[in-house]
KOLTORMAR-713721 format. One record per residue (C-alpha): x, y, z. Coordinates in steps of 0.2 Angstrom, whole numbers, plus 2048, in hexadecimal, padded with zeros to 3 digits. Layout:
N
{rec {X Y Z}},
...
This chain:
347
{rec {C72 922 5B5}},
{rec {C69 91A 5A7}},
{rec {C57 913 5AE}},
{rec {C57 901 5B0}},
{rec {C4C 8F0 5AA}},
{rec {C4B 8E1 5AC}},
{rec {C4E 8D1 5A1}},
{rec {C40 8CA 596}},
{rec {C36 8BD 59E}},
{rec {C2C 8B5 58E}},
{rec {C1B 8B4 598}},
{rec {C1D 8C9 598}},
{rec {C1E 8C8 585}},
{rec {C19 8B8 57E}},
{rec {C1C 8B0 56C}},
{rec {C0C 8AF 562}},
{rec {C12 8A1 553}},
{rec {C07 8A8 545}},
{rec {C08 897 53C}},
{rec {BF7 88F 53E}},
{rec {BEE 8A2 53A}},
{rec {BF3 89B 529}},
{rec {BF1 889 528}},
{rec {BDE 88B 522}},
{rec {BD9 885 532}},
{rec {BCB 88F 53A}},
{rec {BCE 886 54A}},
{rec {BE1 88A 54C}},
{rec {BDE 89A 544}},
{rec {BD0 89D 551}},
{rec {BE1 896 560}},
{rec {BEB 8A4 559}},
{rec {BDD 8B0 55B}},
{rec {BD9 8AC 56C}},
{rec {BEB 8AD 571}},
{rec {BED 8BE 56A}},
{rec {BDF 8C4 574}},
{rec {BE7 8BC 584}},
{rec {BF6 8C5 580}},
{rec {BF0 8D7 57E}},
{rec {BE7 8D8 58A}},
{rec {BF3 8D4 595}},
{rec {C02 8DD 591}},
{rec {BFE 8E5 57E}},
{rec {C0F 8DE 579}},
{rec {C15 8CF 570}},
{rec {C1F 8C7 563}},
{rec {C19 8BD 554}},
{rec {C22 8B1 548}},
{rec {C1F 8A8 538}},
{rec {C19 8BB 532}},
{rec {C1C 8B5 521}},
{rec {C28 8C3 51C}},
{rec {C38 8BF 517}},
{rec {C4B 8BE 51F}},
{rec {C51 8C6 510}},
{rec {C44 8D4 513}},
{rec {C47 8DB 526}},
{rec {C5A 8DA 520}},
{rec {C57 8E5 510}},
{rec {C4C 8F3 51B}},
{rec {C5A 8F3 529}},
{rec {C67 8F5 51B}},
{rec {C5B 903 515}},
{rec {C5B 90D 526}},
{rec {C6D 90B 528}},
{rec {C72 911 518}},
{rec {C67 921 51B}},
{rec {C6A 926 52C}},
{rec {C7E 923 529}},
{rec {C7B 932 51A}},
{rec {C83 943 51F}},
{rec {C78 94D 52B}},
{rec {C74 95B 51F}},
{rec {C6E 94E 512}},
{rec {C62 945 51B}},
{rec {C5D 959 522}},
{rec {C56 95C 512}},
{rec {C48 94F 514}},
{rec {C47 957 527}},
{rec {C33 958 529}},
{rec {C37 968 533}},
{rec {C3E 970 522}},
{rec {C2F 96A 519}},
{rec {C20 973 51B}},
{rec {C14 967 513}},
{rec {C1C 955 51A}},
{rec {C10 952 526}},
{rec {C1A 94A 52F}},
{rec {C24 940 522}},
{rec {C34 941 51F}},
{rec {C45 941 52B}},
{rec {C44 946 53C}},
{rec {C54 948 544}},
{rec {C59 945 557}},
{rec {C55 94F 565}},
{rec {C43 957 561}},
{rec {C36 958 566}},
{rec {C24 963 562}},
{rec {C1B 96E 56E}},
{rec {C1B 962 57B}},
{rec {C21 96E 589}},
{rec {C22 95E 597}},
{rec {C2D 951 58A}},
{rec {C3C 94F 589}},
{rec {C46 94D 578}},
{rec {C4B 93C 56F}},
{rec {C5B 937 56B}},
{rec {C53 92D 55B}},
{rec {C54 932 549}},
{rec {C47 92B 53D}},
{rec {C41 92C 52D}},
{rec {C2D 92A 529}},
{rec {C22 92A 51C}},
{rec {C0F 922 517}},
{rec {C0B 91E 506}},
{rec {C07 92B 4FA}},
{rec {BF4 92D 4F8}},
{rec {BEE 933 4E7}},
{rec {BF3 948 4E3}},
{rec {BE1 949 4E1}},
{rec {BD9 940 4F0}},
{rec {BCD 94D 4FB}},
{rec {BD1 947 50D}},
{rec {BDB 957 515}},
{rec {BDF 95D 526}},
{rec {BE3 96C 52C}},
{rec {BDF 972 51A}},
{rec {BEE 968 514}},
{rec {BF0 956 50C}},
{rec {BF1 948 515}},
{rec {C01 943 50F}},
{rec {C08 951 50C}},
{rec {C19 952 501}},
{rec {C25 943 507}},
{rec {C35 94B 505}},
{rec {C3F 93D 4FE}},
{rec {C52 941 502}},
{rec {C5D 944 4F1}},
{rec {C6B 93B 4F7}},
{rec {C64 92A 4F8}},
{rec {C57 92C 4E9}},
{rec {C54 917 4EA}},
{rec {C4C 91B 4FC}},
{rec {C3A 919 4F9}},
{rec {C3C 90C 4ED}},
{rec {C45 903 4FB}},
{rec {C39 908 50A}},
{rec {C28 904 4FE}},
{rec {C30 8F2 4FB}},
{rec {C2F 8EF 50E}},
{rec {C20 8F9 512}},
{rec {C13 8EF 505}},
{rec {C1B 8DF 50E}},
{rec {C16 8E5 51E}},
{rec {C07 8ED 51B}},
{rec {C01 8DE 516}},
{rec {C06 8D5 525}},
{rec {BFD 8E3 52F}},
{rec {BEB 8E1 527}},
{rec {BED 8CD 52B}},
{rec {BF0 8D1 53B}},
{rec {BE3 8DE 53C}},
{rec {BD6 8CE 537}},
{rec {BDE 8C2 545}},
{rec {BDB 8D4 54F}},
{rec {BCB 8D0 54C}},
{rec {BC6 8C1 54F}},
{rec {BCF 8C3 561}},
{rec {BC0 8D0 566}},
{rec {BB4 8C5 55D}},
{rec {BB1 8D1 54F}},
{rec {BA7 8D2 53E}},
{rec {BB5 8CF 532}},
{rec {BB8 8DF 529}},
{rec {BB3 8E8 539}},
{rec {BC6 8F1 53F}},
{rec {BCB 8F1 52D}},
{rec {BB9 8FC 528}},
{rec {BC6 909 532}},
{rec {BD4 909 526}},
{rec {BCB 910 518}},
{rec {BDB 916 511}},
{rec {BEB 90F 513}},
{rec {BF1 91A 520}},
{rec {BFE 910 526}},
{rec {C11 917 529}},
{rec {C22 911 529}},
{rec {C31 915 532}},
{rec {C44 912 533}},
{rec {C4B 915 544}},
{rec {C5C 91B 54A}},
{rec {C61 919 55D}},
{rec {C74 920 564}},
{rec {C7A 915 570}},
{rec {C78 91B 581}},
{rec {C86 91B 590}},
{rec {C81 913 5A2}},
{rec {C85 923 5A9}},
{rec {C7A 92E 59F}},
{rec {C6E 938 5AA}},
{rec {C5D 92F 5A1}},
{rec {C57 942 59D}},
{rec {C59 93A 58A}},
{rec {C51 92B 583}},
{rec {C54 923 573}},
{rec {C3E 924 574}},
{rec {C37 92B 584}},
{rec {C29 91F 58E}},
{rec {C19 922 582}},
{rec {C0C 917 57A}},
{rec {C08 914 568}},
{rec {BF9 920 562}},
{rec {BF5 913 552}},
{rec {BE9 904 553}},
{rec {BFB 8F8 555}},
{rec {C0C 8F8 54F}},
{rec {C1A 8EB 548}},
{rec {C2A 8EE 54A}},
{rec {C39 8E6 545}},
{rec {C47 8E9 550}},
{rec {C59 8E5 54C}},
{rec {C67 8DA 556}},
{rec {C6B 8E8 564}},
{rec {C5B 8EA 56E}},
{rec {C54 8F9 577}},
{rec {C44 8F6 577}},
{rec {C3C 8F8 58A}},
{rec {C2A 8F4 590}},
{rec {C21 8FA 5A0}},
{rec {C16 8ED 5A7}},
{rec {C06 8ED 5B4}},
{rec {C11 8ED 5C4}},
{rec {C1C 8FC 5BA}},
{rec {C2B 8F3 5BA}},
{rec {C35 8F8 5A9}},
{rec {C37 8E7 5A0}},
{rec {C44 8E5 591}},
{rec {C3C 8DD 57E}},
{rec {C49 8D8 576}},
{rec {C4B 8D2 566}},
{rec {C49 8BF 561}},
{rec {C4E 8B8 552}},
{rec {C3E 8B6 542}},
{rec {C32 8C1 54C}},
{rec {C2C 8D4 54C}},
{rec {C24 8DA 55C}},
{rec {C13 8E1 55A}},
{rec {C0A 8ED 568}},
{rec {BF9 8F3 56C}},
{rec {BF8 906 567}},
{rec {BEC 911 56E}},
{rec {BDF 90F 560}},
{rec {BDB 8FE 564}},
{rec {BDD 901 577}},
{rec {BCD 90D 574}},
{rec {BC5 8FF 568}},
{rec {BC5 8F1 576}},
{rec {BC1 900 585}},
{rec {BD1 8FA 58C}},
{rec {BD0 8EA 58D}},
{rec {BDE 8E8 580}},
{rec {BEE 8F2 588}},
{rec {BF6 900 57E}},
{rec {C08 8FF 58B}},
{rec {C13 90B 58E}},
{rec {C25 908 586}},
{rec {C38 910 585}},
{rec {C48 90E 57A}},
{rec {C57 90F 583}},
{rec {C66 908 578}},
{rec {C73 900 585}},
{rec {C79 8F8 579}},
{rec {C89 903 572}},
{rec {C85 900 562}},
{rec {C7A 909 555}},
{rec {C68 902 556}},
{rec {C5D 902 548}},
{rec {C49 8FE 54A}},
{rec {C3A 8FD 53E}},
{rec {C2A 900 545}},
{rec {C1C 900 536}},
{rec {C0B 909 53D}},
{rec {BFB 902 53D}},
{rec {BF1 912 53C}},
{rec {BDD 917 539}},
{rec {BD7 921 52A}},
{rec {BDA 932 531}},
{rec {BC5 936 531}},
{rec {BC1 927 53C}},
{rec {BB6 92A 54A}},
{rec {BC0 920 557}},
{rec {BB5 91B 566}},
{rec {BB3 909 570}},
{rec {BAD 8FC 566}},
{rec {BA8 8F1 577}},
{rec {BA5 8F2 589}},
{rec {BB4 8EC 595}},
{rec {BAE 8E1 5A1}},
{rec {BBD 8E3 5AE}},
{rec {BBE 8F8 5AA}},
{rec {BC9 8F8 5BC}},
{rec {BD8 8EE 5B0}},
{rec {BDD 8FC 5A4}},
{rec {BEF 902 5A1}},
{rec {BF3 915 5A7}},
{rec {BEA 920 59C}},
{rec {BF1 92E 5A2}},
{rec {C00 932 595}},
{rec {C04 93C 589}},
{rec {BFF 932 57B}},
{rec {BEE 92A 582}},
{rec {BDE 92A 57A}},
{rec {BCD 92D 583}},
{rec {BC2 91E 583}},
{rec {BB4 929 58C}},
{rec {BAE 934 57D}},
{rec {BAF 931 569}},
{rec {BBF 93A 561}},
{rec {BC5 93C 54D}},
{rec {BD2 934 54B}},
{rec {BDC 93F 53D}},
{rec {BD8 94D 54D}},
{rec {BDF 945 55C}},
{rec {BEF 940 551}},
{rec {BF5 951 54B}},
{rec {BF2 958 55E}},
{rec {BFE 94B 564}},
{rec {C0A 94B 553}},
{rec {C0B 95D 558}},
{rec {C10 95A 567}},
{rec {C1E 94D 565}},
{rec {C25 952 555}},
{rec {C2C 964 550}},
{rec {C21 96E 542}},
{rec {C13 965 542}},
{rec {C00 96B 53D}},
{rec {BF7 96E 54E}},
{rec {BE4 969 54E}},
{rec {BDB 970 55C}},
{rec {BCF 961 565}},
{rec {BC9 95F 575}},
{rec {BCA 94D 575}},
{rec {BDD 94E 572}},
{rec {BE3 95A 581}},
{rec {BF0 954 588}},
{rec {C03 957 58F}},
């Protein structure tokens, strides 16, 4: 049988109405702040409304992911990250993979990714090979990245607004996370999830239990829900989805800013829902040179999440970031450039 989880309580997962962060009101702004902070720190998860990106927007994207994951297999194959030496990562990843992760299991999802195109001429490497690699964009849908770029600029907006309230939570200089995002590093992603039977073993998930390893995440979820949260006692808790909000998460990154006071938790898609589910996550992610380490000292260090996954980051020692996310790319996704670094040894 199919793991089980609870209905959402809304104190696990609260609203955060984004409204007053942009009356001009530093005092309500300030409200919003505090209440972010209250949030992430206790369960890493939340929703947010008035986000300021349009109806007609989220509906365009999901139109986008359907249109692309309903192409013939072989078509979207030839935008397979696995046949494209130099996608780092980009690209279509098909269901059932996974990279040299000997203890995971496989997900049943199928995406497409891609980050914006930095310049042909830009010197950041790794592993000897551009950052960005070649995106292969798939021939049979040649509007895709026009479609995709439309949603992403929309979003990455949103994320670098959110990455000031961020911090103003931690009572941080202004400009202080964001002097880690030195280039727009951010990704995009169009999800597919099969619907799962009752009576499926559970080997399979649409995404096995793991935690974001980005500073934090928005995602847009459609109408079918899936989406699944582990909380503090480790009862599995559903997030689903609520009309005029996205759901934004505590990734590792920031987990490792905060020494754990904010909570990078642990999360699963299981679709129960018999019908095809579609999600857009966008990725908040660090310029890949960053030299990731806490930027404060816990006061409660006993009240951290279990670090002990596959996709943890060490708050005891100072890491690089572009380092510690090809080791653990490698690891989840097939054909990716390995990095060898201490700091990201893991399962």
């Amino acid at each position: 049988m199919l793991p089980t989880a609870r209905k959402l309580a809304f104190t696990d997962v609260p609203v955060v109405d984004l409204a007053p962060a942009w009356s001009g009101d530093a005092g309500k702004r300030r409200a919003v702040a505090d209440e972010i902070a209250e949030v992430c720190g206790r369960v890493g998860f939340m929703y947010i409304r008035n986000h300021r990106i349009a109806d007609a927007d989220i509906a365009a994207i999901f139109k986008t992911a359907a249109d692309f994951h309903n192409l013939p297999l072989e078509a979207k194959m030839e935008s397979s990250m696995t046949r494209n030496a130099d996608a780092q990562g980009q690209g279509y990843l098909h269901g059932m993979t996974k990279g040299t992760g000997k203890n995971l299991s496989e997900n049943l999802q199928e995406a497409f990714q891609f980050r914006r195109p930095l310049r042909d001429d830009d010197p950041d490497l790794i592993a000897g090979k551009p950052l960005h690699g070649r995106i292969p964009w798939p021939k049979a849908m040649p509007d895709l990245k026009q479609r995709m770029m439309a949603y992403y600029d929309k979003v990455d907006a949103l994320g670098y607004e959110m990455l000031k309230l961020f911090e103003l939570a931690l009572d941080l200089p202004d400009g202080a996370l964001k002097a880690y995002f030195k280039k727009d590093m951010n990704s995009l992603r169009i999800l597919h999830y099969p619907p799962q039977r009752p009576d499926e073993d559970g080997m399979h998930l649409g995404a096995r239990a793991h935690t974001d390893t980005n500073a934090f995440t928005i995602l847009a979820q459609d109408s079918n829900g899936g989406l699944e949260i582990r909380n503090r006692e480790n009862e599995w808790v559903a997030v689903p989805p609520i009309d005029g909000t996205f759901v934004v998460n505590v990734g590792e990154v920031l987990k490792v800013w905060t020494d754990g006071i904010f909570s990078s938790t642990l999360h699963r898609v299981i679709n129960r829902s018999g019908r095809e589910r579609y999600s857009i996550p966008f990725f908040m992610y660090p310029s890949y040179d960053a030299l990731i380490k806490p930027l404060m000292k816990n006061p409660d260090p006993a009240n951290v999440a279990p670090e002990n996954l596959h996709t943890s980051m060490p708050r005891d020692r100072p890491f690089i970031y572009g380092e510690f996310k090809a080791q653990s790319t490698a690891r989840i996704m097939p054909g990716q450039v390995k990095v060898p670094d201490a700091a990201a040894a893991g399962t």
